[in-house]
Structures are given as structure tokens and as C-alpha cells.
N, C-alpha and C positions, 0 to 999 in steps of 0.2 A: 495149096500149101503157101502158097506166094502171097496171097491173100488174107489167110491167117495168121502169118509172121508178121505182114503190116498193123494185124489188129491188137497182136503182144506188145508189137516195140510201141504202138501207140499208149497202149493203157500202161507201159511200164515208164515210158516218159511222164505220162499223167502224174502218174504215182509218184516217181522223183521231184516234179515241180511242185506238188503239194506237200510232202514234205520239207521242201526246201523253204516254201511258204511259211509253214508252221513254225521252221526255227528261226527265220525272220524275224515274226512278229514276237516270237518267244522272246530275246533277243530285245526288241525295241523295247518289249514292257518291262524287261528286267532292269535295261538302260533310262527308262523313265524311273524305276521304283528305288532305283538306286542315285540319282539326282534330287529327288524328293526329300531321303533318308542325311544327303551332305547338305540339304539347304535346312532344315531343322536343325543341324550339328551347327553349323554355323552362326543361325538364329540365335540358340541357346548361348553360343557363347559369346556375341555381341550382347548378350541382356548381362550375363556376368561381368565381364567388362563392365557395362554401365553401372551395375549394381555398388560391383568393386568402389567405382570412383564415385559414387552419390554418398555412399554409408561415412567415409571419414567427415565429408562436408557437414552432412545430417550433425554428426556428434560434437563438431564446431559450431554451427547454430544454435543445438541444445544447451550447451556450454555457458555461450555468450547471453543466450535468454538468462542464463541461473545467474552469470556476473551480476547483468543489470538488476535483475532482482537483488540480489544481495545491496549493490550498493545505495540503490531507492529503499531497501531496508536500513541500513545505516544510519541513513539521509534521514528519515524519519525519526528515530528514535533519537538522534544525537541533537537533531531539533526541541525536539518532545524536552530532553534536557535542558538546554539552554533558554524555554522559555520558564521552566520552573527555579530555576535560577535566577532567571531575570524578576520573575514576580516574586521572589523571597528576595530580594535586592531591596526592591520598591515595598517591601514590610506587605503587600497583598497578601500573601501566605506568611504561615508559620512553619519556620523551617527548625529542624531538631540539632538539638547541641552536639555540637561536633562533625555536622555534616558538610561545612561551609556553604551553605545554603542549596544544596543539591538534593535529588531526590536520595529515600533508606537504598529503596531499589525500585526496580522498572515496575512493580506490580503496583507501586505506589502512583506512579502515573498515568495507569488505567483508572484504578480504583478513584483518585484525586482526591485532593484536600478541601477543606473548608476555608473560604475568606475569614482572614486573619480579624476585619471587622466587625463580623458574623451578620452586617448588612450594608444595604449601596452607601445611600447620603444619611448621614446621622441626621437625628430628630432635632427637636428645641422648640421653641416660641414662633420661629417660622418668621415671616417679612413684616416688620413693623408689632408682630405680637400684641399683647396686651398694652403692651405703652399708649399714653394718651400719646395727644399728638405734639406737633412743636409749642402751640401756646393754645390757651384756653379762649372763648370768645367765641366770634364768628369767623368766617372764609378759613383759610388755611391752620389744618389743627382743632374746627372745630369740633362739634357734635354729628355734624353731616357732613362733616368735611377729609380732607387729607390726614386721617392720624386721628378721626372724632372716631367716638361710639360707631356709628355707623360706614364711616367713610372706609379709604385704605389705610389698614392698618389696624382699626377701630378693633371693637369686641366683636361685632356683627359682619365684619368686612373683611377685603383681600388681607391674608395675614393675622384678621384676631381673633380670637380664641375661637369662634367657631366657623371661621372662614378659610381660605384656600390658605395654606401656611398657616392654620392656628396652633395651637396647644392642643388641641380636642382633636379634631377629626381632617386636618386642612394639611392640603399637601406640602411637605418636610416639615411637619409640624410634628409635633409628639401624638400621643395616644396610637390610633389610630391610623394614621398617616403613610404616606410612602417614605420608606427610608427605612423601616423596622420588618420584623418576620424573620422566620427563623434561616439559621445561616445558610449560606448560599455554596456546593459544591463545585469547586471547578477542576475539569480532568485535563492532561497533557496528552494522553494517548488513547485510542480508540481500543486496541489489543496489543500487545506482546507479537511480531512476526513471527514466524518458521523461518529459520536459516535454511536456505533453499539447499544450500553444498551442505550442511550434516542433516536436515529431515526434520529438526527440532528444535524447539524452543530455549536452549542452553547455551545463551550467549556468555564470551566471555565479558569479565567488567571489571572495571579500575576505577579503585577509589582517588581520590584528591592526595592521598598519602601514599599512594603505590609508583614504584617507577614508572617511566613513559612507555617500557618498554617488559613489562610486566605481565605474567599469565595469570600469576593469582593474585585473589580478591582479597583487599584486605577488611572490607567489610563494613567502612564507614560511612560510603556513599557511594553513588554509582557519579563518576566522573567522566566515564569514557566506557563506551562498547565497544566488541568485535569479536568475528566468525571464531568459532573454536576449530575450524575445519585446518586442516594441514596440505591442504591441494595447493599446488603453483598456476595459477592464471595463465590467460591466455598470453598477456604482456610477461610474463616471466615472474610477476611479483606472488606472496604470498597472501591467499586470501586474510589469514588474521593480521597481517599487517595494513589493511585496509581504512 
């Protein structure tokens, strides 16, 4: 009996320490799975955080890209203006009555105008032309000389009728010559931009006759652009006041 009781409490100890085991380890892996579960909670909300504070940045960048475009649009166009202005100043173009020399509208300085001359160096008789020369005889002026038949200037020579500058075929001479062909197109603008803040091509414009501070057009010329957009800049100012 004595004997046997030893081998009860033995296996009954057994059995307690192996249970005891089991809830242990139960225990440890529940305490690993549940530090696993707060370190991804926590993960996820440091990326939110970050997220948070990167997106206003983002749409400050984005912003600032679309300023500077706009005003390297401006920039261009207002250019674009002032040099067809400048060339209707100088009589190079022909500019339409009542525009005060400025373009009808923007499409007008893609498309471009025609020189006003309708070629570079006007024609003529060319350098010394057909005139004889200073005096008749021999050396200077004569037949083979400075201003002869053959010399510079002569019929056969630099300048005469069929020489470099003649009347015939000689360069800035008539006929044929450099300085004539048909007229010569000059443009101010490559295209029309997109207003990056409305999406489209619908700039506003001010004629020479419209106030400084004007929305609409009065139709006579285009004197002055700007954004139709109503957004306030990042400096506080308004884009069509730009």
C-alpha cells in the first residue's frame, strides 16, 4: 500500500507540473501575440501621423508649381505683346486702325503677321548700276576700269546690269536679286498657354481703352492679360491681379 501511494502522489505531481507547464507557455504566447498586435497599432499610427503632416506640404508644392507656371505664362505672353508693338512702332508690321499698335488678339500672335515691306532690302540698280563711270578715257572710269563697261560698277561688272548688285540678276539689284520674294511672315508667339489655376485657355484681356483695373474686354486690342481664376496666392495676393 505504501508503495503504491508513492506511485499515485508521484504521477499526480506529474500531472500537476505538466499542466502547470501548459499554462505557462499558453500564457507566454498569448503575451508575445498580444505585443505583436500593440506594435502594428502603433506602426499604423506613426505612418498616419507622417501621412497627416506630408499631405498639407504636398499641396503647398503643388500650388507653388502652378504660381510659377502661371507667372512664366504671363511673362511670356505680355512679352509676346510688347515686341509686336514694338515692331508696329518701327512701321515692320502693319498694325490695324484703332489698335494703337497692339495686337486684335492673342491668336493674332501665334498665327503672325506679314512684314509691312513685304521683303528684306528693297531692289534697284544695285552698287554703281548701269552708270558709266566718273570720266570716259582710260584708268579710272574707264572701259575696264572703276565704273567702265567691264570694271566695278560697269554693265558686266560688281554692280552692272548683270553683275553682283545689277538691275538683272546681282545681288540687291532688281529682277531677280536678293531683297524681293514673296512676303515674309513673322509670329510673336509659339501657342496660346493653359492657365494652369482654371485648366484653359480663357485668359482675361484689356484693351488700351479699358481701365487698369478692368474684367472686361473692350475689344479693341489686347493691351494687357491675366488669369480669370478667383483663387488668393500663396502671398495673400489675387491670381488675376497678377
Amino acid at each position: 500500500m505504501t508503495e503504491m501511494s508513492r506511485i499515485l502522489r508521484n504521477r499526480s505531481s506529474r500531472a500537476k507540473f505538466q499542466r502547470a507547464s501548459s499554462c505557462v507557455r499558453g500564457e507566454v504566447r498569448a503575451s508575445a501575440a498580444g505585443m505583436t498586435l500593440i506594435e502594428l497599432v502603433l506602426a499604423c499610427a506613426i505612418l498616419l501621423v507622417l501621412a497627416g503632416a506630408a499631405l498639407p506640404l504636398a499641396r503647398v508644392t503643388i500650388k507653388r508649381n502652378r504660381e510659377a507656371a502661371l507667372r512664366y505664362d504671363l511673362l511670356e505672353m505680355r512679352t509676346a505683346i510688347d515686341r509686336y508693338k514694338d515692331a508696329a512702332d518701327k512701321g515692320q508690321i502693319t498694325a490695324a486702325a484703332g489698335t494703337e499698335g497692339y495686337p486684335p488678339d492673342l491668336a493674332t500672335l501665334v498665327h503672325g503677321v506679314p512684314l509691312a515691306t513685304g521683303a528684306g532690302l528693297p531692289g534697284g540698280a544695285g552698287i554703281g548700276g548701269t552708270t558709266p563711270g566718273v570720266t570716259p578715257g582710260s584708268g579710272f572710269g574707264s572701259n575696264s576700269g572703276i565704273g567702265g563697261a567691264g570694271g566695278i560698277g560697269g554693265t558686266g561688272g560688281i554692280g552692272g546690269t548683270g553683275g553682283i548688285g545689277g538691275s538683272s540678276t546681282g545681288i540687291l539689284g532688281g529682277g531677280t536679286a536678293l531683297g524681293t520674294g514673296p512676303p515674309k511672315n513673322v509670329r510673336f508667339l509659339r501657342s496660346v498657354p493653359t492657365d494652369p489655376m482654371t485648366g484653359n485657355k480663357d485668359w482675361g484681356l484689356r484693351s488700351v481703352q479699358d481701365d487698369p483695373d478692368s474684367t472686361s474686354w473692350g475689344g479693341q486690342c489686347v493691351f494687357d492679360v491675366f488669369s480669370r481664376s478667383s483663387g488668393t496666392a500663396l502671398d495673400g495676393t489675387k491670381y488675376s491681379d497678377w
